[in-house]
C-alpha positions as CSV (number, residue, x, y, z in Angstrom):
1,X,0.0,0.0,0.0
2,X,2.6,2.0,0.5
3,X,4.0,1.7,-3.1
4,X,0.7,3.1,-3.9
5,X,0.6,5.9,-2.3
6,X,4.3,7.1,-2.8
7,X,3.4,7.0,-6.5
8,X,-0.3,8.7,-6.1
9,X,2.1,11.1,-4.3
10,X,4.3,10.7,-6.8
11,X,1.9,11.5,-10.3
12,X,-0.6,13.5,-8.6
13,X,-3.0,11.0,-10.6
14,X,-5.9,9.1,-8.9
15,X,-5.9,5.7,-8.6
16,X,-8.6,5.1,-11.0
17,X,-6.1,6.9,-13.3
18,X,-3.3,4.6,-12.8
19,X,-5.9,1.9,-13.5
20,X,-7.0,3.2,-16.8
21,X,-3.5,3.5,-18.0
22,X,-2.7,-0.5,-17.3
23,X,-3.6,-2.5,-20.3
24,X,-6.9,-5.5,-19.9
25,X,-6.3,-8.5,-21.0
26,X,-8.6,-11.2,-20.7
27,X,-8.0,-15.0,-19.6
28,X,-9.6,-17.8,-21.0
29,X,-9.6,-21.6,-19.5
30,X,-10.5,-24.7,-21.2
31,X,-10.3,-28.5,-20.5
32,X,-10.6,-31.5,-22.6
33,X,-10.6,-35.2,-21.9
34,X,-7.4,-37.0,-22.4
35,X,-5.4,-40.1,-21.1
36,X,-2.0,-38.6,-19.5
37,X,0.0,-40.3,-22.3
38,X,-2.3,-38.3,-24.6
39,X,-1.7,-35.5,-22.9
40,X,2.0,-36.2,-22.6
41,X,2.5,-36.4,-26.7
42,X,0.3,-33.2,-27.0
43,X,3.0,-31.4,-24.8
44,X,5.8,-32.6,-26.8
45,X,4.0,-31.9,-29.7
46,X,3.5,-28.0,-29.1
47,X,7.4,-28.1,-27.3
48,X,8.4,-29.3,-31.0
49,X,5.8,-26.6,-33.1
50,X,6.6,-23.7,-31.0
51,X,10.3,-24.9,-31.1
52,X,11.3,-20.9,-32.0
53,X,9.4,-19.0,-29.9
54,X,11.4,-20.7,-26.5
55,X,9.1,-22.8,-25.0
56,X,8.4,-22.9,-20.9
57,X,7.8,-26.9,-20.4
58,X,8.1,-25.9,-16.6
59,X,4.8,-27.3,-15.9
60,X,3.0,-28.6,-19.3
61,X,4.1,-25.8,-21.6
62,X,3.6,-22.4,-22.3
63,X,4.0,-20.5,-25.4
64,X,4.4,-17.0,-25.5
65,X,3.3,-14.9,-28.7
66,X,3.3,-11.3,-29.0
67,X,-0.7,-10.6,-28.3
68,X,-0.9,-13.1,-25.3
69,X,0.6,-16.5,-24.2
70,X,-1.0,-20.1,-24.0
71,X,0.1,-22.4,-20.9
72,X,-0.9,-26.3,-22.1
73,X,-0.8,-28.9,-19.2
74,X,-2.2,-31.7,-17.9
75,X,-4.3,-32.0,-14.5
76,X,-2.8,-33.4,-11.5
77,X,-6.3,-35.2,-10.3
78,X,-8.2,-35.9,-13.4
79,X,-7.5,-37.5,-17.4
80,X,-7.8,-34.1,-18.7
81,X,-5.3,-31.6,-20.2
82,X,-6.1,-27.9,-19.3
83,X,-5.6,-24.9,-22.0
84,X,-5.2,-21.6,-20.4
85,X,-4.8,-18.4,-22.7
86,X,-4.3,-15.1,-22.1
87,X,-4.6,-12.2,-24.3
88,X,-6.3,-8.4,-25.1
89,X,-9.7,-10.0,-26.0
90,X,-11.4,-12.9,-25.3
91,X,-11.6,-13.8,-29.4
92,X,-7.7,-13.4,-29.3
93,X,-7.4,-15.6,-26.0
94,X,-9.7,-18.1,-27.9
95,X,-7.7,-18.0,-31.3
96,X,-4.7,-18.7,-29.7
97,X,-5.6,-21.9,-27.8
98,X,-7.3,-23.5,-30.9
99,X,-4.2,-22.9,-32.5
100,X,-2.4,-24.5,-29.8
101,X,-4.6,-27.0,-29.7
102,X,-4.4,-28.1,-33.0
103,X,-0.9,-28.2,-32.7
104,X,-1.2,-30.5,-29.9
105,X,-3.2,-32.9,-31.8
106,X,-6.3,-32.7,-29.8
């Protein structure tokens, strides 16, 4: 809070300024069914696609593109593969992880 206020102090602006000057973007979650082998391939499959672009296989793996990123991985408790995006607008969030998806192969 303190942060805050030194830079309210700071810009003279109101918060709701500050606010308005941060860009939106807007996340977008999807799951599919999927044995973990399944899920496994489709990993290595978007690793190998998105070779250039220096995938994060961290956890699953995440792509990052210049209007969002796309984090692919599978779920710790259940035969499903989870496809997070996030990007400026929901049709760009949603562009990206069918892209990704088909990629993946699923």
């Amino acid at each position: 809070m303190s942060l805050v206020l030194q830079l309210l102090a700071e810009t003279g602006k109101r918060v709701s300024e500050l606010v308005g000057s941060i860009p939106a973007y807007v996340a977008v979650k999807e799951k599919y069914e999927a044995p973990r082998e399944r899920i496994d391939a489709a990993v290595e499959a978007v690793t190998r696609a998105y070779a250039d672009r220096t995938p994060n296989t961290a956890d699953g793996v995440r792509i990052d593109f210049p209007e969002g990123w796309v984090h692919l991985r599978a779920s710790n408790t259940e035969p499903i593969v989870r496809i997070i995006a996030e990007a400026r607008s929901e049709l760009a969030a949603r562009r990206l992880i069918s892209e990704v998806r088909s990629a993946a192969g699923l």
